[in-house]
VEXTORDO-317318 format. One record per residue (C-alpha): residue number from 1; residue in one letter; y, z, x negated. Coordinates in pm, whole numbers. Example, Ala and Ser with C-alpha at 12.3 -4.5 7.8 and 13.67 -1.06 7.14 Angstrom:
2
> kolmar	dopa	v	w	u
> 1	A	-450	780	-1230
> 2	S	-106	714	-1367
//
This chain:
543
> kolmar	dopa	v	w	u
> 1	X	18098	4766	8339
> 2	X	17890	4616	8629
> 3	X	17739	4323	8437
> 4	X	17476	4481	8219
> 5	X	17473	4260	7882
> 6	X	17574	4505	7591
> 7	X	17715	4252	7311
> 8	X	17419	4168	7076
> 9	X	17141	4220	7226
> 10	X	17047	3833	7309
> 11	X	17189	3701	6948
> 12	X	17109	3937	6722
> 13	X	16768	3790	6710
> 14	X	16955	3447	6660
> 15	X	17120	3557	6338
> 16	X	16878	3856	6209
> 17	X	16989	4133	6015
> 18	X	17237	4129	5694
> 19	X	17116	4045	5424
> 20	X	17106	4154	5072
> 21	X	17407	3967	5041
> 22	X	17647	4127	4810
> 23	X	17761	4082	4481
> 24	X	17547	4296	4225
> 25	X	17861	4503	4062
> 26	X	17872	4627	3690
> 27	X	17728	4948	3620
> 28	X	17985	5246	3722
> 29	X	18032	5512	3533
> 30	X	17928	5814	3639
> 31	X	18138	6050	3888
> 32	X	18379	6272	3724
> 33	X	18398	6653	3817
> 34	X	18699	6629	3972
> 35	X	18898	6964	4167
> 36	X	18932	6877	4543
> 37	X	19296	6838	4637
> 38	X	19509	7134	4803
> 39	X	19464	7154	5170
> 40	X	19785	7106	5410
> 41	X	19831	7169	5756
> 42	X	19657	6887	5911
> 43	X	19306	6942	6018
> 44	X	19014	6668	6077
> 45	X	18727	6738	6349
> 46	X	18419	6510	6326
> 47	X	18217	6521	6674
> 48	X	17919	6260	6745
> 49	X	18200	6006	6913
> 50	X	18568	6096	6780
> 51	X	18729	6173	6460
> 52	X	19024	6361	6570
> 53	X	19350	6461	6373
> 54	X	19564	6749	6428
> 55	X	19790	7032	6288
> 56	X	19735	7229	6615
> 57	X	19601	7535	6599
> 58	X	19207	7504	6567
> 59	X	19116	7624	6875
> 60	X	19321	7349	7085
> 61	X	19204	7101	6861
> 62	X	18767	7209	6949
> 63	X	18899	7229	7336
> 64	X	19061	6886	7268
> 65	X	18741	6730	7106
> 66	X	18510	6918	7350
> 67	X	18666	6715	7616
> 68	X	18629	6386	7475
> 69	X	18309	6401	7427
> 70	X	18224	6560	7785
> 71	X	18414	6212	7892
> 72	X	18239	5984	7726
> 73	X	17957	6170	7827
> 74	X	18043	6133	8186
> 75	X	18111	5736	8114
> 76	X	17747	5702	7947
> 77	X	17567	5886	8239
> 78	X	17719	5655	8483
> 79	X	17683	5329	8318
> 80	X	17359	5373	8173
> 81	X	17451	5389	7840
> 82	X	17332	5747	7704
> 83	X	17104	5628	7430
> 84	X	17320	5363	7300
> 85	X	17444	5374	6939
> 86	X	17768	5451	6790
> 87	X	17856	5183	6558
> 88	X	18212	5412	6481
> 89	X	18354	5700	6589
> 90	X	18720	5628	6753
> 91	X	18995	5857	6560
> 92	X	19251	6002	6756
> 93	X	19580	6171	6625
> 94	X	19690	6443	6838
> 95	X	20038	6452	6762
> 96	X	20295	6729	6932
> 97	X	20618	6538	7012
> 98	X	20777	6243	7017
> 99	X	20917	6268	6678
> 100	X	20597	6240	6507
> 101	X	20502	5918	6716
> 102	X	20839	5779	6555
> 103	X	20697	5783	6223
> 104	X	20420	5624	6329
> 105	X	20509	5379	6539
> 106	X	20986	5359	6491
> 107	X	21093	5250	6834
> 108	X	20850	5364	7056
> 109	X	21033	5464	7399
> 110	X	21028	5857	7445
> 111	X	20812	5873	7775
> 112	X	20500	5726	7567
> 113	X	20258	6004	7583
> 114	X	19931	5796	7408
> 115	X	19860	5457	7275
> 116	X	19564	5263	7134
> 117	X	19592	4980	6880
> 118	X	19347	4806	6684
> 119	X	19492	4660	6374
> 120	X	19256	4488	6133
> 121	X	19246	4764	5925
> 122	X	19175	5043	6203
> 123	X	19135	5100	6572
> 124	X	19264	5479	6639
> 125	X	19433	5610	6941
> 126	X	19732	5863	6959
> 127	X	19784	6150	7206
> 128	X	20109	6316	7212
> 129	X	20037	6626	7386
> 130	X	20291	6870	7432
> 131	X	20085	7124	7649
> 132	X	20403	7178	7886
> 133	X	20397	7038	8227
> 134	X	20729	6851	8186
> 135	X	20549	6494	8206
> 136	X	20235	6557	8373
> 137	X	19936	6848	8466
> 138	X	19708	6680	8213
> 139	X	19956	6684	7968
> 140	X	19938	6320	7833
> 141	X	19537	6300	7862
> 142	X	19559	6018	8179
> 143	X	19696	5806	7854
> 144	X	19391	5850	7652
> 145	X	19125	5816	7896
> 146	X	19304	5515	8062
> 147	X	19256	5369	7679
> 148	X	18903	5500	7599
> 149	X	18795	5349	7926
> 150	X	18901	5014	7772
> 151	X	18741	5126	7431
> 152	X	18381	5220	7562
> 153	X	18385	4903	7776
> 154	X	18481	4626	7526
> 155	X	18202	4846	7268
> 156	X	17929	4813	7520
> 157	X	18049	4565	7785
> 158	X	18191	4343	7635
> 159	X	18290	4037	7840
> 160	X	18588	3840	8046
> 161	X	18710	4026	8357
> 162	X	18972	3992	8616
> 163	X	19296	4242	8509
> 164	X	19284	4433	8783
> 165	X	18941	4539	8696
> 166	X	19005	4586	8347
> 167	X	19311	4804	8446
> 168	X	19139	4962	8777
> 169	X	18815	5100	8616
> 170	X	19080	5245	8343
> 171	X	19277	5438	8662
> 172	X	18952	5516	8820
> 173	X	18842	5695	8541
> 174	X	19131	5846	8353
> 175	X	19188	6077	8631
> 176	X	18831	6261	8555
> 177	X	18842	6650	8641
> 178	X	18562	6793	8463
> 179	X	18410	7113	8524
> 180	X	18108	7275	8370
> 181	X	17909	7237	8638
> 182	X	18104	6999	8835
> 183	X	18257	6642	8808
> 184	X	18507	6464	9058
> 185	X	18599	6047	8960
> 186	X	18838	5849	9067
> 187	X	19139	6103	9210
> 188	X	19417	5940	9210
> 189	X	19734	5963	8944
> 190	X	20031	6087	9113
> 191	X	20252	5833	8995
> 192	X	20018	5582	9159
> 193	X	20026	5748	9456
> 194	X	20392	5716	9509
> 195	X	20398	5367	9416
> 196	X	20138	5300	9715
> 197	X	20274	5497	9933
> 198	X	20682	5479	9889
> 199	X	20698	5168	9660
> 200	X	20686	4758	9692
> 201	X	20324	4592	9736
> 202	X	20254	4323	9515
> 203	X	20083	4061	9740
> 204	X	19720	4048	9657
> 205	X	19698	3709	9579
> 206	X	19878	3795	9266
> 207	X	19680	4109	9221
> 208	X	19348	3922	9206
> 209	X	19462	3650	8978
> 210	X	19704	3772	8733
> 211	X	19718	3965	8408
> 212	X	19995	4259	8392
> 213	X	20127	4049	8091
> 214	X	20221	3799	8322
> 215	X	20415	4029	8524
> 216	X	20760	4127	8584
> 217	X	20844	4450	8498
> 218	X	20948	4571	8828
> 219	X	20592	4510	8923
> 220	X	20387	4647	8657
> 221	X	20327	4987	8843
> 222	X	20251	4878	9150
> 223	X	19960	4616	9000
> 224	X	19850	4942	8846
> 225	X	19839	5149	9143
> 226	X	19666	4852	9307
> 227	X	19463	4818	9045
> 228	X	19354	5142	9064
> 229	X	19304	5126	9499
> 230	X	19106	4775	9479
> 231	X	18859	4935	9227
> 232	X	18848	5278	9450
> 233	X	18766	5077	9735
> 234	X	18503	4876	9600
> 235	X	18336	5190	9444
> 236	X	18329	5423	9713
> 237	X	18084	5163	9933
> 238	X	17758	5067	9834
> 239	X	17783	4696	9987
> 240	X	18119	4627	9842
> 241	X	18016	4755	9476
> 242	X	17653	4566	9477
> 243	X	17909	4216	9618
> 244	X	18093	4258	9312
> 245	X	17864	4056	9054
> 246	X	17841	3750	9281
> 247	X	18234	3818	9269
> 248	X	18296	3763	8842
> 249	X	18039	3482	8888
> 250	X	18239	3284	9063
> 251	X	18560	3370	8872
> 252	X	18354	3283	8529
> 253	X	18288	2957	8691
> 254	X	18639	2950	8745
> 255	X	18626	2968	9093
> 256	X	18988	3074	9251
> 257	X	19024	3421	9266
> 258	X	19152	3438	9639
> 259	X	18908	3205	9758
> 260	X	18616	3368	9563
> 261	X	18755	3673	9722
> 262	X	18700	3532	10061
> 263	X	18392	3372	9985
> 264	X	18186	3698	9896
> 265	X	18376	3992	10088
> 266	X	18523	3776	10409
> 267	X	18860	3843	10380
> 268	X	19115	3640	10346
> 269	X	19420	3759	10188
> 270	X	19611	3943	10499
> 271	X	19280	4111	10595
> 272	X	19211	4229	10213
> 273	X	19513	4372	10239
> 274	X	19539	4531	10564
> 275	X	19253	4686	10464
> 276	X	19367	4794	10155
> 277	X	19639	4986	10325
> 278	X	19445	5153	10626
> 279	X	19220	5285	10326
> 280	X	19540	5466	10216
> 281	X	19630	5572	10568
> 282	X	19254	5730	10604
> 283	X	19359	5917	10337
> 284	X	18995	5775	10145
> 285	X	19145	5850	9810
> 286	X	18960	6168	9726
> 287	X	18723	6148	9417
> 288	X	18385	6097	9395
> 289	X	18219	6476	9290
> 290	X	17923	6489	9088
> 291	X	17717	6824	9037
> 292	X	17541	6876	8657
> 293	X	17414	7138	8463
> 294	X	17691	7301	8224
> 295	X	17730	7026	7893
> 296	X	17639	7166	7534
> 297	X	17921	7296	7296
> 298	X	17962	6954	7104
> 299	X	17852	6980	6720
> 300	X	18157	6954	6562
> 301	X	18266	6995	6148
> 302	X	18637	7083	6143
> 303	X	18801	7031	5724
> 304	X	19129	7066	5612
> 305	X	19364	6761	5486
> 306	X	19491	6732	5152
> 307	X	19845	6910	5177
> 308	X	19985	6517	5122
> 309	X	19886	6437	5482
> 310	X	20174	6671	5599
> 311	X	20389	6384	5452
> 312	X	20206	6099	5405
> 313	X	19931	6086	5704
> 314	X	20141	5920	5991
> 315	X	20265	5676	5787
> 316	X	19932	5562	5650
> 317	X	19877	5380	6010
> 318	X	20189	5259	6020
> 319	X	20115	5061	5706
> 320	X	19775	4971	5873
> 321	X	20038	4862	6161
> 322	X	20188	4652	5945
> 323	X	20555	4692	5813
> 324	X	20850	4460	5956
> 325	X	21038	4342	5584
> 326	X	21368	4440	5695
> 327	X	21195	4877	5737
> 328	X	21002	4791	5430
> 329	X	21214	4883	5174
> 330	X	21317	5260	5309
> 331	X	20930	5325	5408
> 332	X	20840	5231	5078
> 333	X	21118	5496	4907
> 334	X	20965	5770	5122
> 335	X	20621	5694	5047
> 336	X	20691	5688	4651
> 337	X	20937	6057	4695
> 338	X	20621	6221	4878
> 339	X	20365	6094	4643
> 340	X	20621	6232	4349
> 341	X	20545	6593	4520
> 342	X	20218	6597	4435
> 343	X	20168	6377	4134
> 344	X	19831	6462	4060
> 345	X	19688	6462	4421
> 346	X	19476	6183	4479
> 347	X	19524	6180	4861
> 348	X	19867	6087	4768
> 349	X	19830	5877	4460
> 350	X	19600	5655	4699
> 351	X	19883	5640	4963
> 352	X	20099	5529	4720
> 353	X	19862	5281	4624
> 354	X	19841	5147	4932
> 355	X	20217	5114	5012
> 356	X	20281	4995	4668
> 357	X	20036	4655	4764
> 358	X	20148	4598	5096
> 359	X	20530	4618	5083
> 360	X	20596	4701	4712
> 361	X	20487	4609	4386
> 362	X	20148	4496	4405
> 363	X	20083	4511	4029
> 364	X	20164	4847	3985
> 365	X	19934	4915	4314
> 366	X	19624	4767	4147
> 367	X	19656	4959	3819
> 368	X	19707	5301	4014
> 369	X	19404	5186	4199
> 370	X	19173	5164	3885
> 371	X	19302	5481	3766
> 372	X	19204	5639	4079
> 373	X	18813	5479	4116
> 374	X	18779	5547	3711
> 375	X	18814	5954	3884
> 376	X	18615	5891	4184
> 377	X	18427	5558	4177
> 378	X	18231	5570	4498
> 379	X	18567	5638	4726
> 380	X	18502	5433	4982
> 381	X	18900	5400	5120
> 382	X	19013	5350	4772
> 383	X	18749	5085	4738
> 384	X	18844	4890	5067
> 385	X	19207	4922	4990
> 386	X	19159	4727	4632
> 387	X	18969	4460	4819
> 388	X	19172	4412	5036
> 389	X	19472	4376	4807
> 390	X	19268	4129	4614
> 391	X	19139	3914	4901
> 392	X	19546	3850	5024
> 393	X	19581	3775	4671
> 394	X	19403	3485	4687
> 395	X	19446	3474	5036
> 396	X	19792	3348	4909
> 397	X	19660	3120	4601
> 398	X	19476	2923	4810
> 399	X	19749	2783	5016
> 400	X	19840	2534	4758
> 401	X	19537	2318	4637
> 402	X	19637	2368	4272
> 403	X	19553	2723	4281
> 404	X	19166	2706	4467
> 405	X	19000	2786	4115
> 406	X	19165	3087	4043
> 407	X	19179	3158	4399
> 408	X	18742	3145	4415
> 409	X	18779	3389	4106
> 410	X	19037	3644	4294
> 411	X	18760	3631	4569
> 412	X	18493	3731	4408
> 413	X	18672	4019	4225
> 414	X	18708	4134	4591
> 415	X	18360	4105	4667
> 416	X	18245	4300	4376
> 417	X	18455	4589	4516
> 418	X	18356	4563	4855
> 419	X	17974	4519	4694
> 420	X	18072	4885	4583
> 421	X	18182	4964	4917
> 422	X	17891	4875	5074
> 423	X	17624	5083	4874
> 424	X	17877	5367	5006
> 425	X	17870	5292	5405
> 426	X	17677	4973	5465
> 427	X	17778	4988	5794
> 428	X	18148	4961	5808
> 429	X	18306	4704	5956
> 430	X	18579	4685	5747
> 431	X	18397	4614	5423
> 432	X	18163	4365	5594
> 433	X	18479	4165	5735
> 434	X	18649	4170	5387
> 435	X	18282	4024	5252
> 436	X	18328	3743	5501
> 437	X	18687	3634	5397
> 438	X	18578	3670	5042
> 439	X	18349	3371	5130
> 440	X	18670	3164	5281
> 441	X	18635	2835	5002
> 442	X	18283	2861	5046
> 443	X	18219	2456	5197
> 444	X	18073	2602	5487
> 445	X	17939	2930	5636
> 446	X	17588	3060	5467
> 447	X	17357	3218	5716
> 448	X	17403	3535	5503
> 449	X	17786	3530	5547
> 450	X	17735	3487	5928
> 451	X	17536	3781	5965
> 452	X	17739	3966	5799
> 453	X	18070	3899	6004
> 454	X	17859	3932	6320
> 455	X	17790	4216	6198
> 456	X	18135	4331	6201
> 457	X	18197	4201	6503
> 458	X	17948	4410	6680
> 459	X	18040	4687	6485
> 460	X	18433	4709	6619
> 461	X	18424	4467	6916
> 462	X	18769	4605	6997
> 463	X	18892	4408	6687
> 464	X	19025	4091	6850
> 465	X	19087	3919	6531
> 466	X	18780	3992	6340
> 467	X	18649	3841	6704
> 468	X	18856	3534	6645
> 469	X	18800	3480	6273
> 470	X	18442	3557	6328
> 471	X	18421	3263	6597
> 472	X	18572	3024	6380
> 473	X	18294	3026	6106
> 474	X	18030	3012	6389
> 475	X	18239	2707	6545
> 476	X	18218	2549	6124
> 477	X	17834	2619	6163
> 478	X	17821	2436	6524
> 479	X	17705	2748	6634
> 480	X	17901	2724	6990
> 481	X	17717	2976	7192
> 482	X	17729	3277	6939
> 483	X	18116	3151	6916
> 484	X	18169	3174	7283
> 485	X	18030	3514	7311
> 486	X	18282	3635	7046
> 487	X	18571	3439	7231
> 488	X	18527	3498	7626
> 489	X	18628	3839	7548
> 490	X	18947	3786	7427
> 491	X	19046	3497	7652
> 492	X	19016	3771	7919
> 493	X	19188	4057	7778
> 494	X	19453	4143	8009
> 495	X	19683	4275	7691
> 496	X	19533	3993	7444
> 497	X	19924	3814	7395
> 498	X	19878	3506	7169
> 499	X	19501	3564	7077
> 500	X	19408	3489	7435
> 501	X	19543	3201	7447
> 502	X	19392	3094	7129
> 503	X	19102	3199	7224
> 504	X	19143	3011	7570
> 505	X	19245	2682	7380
> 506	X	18956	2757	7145
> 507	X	18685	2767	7488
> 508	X	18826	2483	7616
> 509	X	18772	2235	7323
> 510	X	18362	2371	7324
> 511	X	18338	2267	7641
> 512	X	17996	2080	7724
> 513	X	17936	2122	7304
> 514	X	17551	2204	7269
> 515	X	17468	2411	6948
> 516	X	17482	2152	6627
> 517	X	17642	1875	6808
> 518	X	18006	1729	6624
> 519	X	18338	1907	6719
> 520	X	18663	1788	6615
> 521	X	18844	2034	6349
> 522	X	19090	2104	6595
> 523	X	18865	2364	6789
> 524	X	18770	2625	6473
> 525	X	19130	2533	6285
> 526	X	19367	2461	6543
> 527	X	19538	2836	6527
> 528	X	19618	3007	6204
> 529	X	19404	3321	6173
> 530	X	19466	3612	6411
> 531	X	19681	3865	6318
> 532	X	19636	4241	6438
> 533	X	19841	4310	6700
> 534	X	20033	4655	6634
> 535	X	20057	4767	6995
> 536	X	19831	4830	7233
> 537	X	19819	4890	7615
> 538	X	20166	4971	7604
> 539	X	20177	4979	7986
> 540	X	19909	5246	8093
> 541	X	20067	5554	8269
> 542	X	20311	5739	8079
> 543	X	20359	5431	7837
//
């Protein structure tokens, strides 16, 4: 964003790099020649930033791609970021209506046209793009760029800002026209526009100092649209923009918005917003055009799914969502009648894995699971999803004291499968979290165990409960500053729910704590362990 720390950087010379510091796992038998699965409708298109999912015709789906990365192109130019690393490429499903979203995500209101969610297991985005003009001239793409905004800026700017900010930059940018040899930022959203110019201010006292969780709903577009005119405004003028660090230093030494406000700009509240609203009647709203040479077709590798995925695909993240017990049982049946299509397809003997140890029987699960790694031992999903079954295994045991023993054994059957997992990708953040709540009986952290959930953490900084979980060993290990990096984050998320205010609760009780000094247990153990939330920024335009 404007503060230029990228997440990392100052403690990864703190912790160091992993370590060798997995489990050595029994020899595996060698791969068997096994006959790749029958392909379905459902394509997959690999680029340098996205892995994007689709059963739109293939020459939509390279447009679609080829835009993406010509955004987040456009977002690395501009904030300096066009040599930084990819830790993971974002997947997006491109779905076509509303009815696919349903299977996904059951209950989501009709007029969503995009979401992003970051469960523990994943952090994907959805698109529903109709290419009709019924909701809007970009077709649902304001939804996805409002979210990548969010994505790119927790990856490489990771910090706590004011919502408005968090929300404006999101407006500023999701708007983007990009031409190939032109660029214009910051247009505004027609829905926006009417809300500024036909609906109900919000005064800006509340705008500076409130999250859009903490709104009404009658108000939630116009802090948007605000959003969205207080970021403009700040952008399109030199002064205001350079004004805007001493700004978020004052509000991260929790300095009142209003006042800080006053402080570095000069306005009070009336003149902020009398000049908020000449700056609409001067009709200043117009982009901000960059010229460029035309960008290079993006390398992209386009495969066919496994002709499961027709069934089975959508509801593979909504079992990453996580399943409400009551919708269990009836997602479960459709899961096992799919998988019964293809009995010999391993795409959708693994999907029935999965379902079968998350909201059926978990037994049963397991065995298909060894059946399925005896055919392909080095499958890296199948690998992860045994682990992971395992690790709430004794996740489970080791509630009750009684259990702990066979609890530490459970664990470190998990570990040897995610030691497997590792040799695969070493650099999957999945696999390196799972390695970290293997060690959960462990007395306290080891250095190795650290770096490896830091790891994680910096891998998929978007993952506000690896974040969490991740600050509570450092917190064990008196290691308060790395902890406070991991938390300020998500005490400032403007759509962090519950794990912002654990995370608030969490800051508060460091307070004044140097590195190594005693803490009371309340401060790493107060809150259970985060859950993944299964929604995401479920108020961005169009959703």
């Amino acid at each position: 964003m404007v503060r230029g720390l990228v997440f990392g950087v100052a403690l990864a010379a703190t912790l160091g790099v992993c370590g060798s510091a997995w489990a050595q796992p029994t020899a595996v038998s060698p791969v068997a020649v096994v006959a790749p699965d029958p392909t379905g409708r459902w394509m997959r298109a690999e680029s340098d930033h996205f892995i994007v999912y689709s059963e739109r015709s293939e020459v939509m789906l390279r447009r679609y791609v080829a835009m993406l990365e010509d955004f987040d192109g456009v977002l690395r130019v501009v904030h300096g970021k066009t040599k930084a690393e990819t830790p993971r490429k974002l997947p997006l499903y491109l779905l076509e209506d509303n009815r696919q979203l349903q299977r996904m995500m059951p209950g989501s209101p009709e007029s969503r046209r995009g979401v992003y969610v970051r469960p523990v297991e994943d952090i994907f985005a959805v698109a529903v793009r109709a290419d009709t003009s019924k909701y809007d001239k970009n077709n649902g793409d304001d939804v996805v760029l409002h979210e990548y905004v969010h994505h790119f800026m927790m990856q490489y700017f990771p910090d706590s800002y004011p919502g408005w900010l968090v929300e404006g930059l999101a407006e500023y940018y999701m708007t983007i026209d990009l031409q190939p040899k032109r660029v214009q930022i910051g247009d505004y959203n027609r829905s926006r526009a009417y809300s500024l110019l036909e609906g109900e201010w919000i005064p800006v006292t509340t705008l500076l100092s409130k999250r859009v969780t903490q709104l009404p709903k009658d108000e939630v577009s116009a802090f948007y649209a605000q959003s969205w005119l207080l970021t403009h405004y700040i952008w399109s003028d030199k002064e205001r923009k350079a004004k805007l660090d001493d700004y978020l230093d004052l509000l991260h030494k929790r300095g009142d918005p209003m006042a800080s406000w006053t402080k570095i700009y000069g306005q009070d509240a009336p003149a902020l917003e009398k000049a908020l609203k000449d700056y609409v009647k001067q009709n200043k709203l117009a982009g901000r055009v960059l010229t460029r040479p035309e960008p290079p077709t993006p390398a992209l590798t386009i495969t066919r799914m496994p002709a499961g995925a027709d069934d089975l695909l959508l509801e593979v993240q909504r079992l990453k969502l996580g399943v409400p017990k009551d919708d269990a049982p009836e997602l479960l049946e459709k899961v096992r009648r799919a998988a019964a299509k293809r009995p010999k397809e391993y795409y959708s003997r693994l999907v029935l894995a999965r379902a079968e140890c998350k909201i059926g029987d978990r037994d049963k699960g397991e065995a298909l699971l060894k059946t399925l790694l005896e055919e392909r031992p080095t499958d890296l999903e199948t690998l992860q999803v045994m682990a992971y079954s395992r690790l709430e295994t004794a996740r489970r045991l080791a509630r009750d004291p009684a259990q702990r023993e066979k609890a530490k054994a459970i664990y470190a059957d998990a570990a040897t499968y995610l030691g497997r997992a590792h040799k695969v990708d070493p650099d999957n953040y999945l696999t390196l979290y799972g390695y970290a709540e293997a060690k959960s009986l462990d007395k306290e952290p080891s250095e190795n165990t650290l770096n490896v959930v830091f790891r994680a953490a910096s891998i998929a900084p978007q993952n506000f409960p690896i974040r969490m979980n991740a600050a509570r060993l450092f917190i064990r290990a008196k290691q308060y500053e790395l902890a406070r990096e991991l938390l300020t984050p998500v005490a400032g998320d403007p759509h962090g729910g519950g794990m912002s205010r654990q995370a608030t609760q969490m800051l508060a009780r460091m307070e004044g704590k140097a590195d190594g000094e005693a803490l009371g247990a309340s401060a790493g153990d107060a809150a259970a362990p985060a859950q993944a939330s299964a929604e995401g920024d479920k108020d961005a335009p169009g959703g």
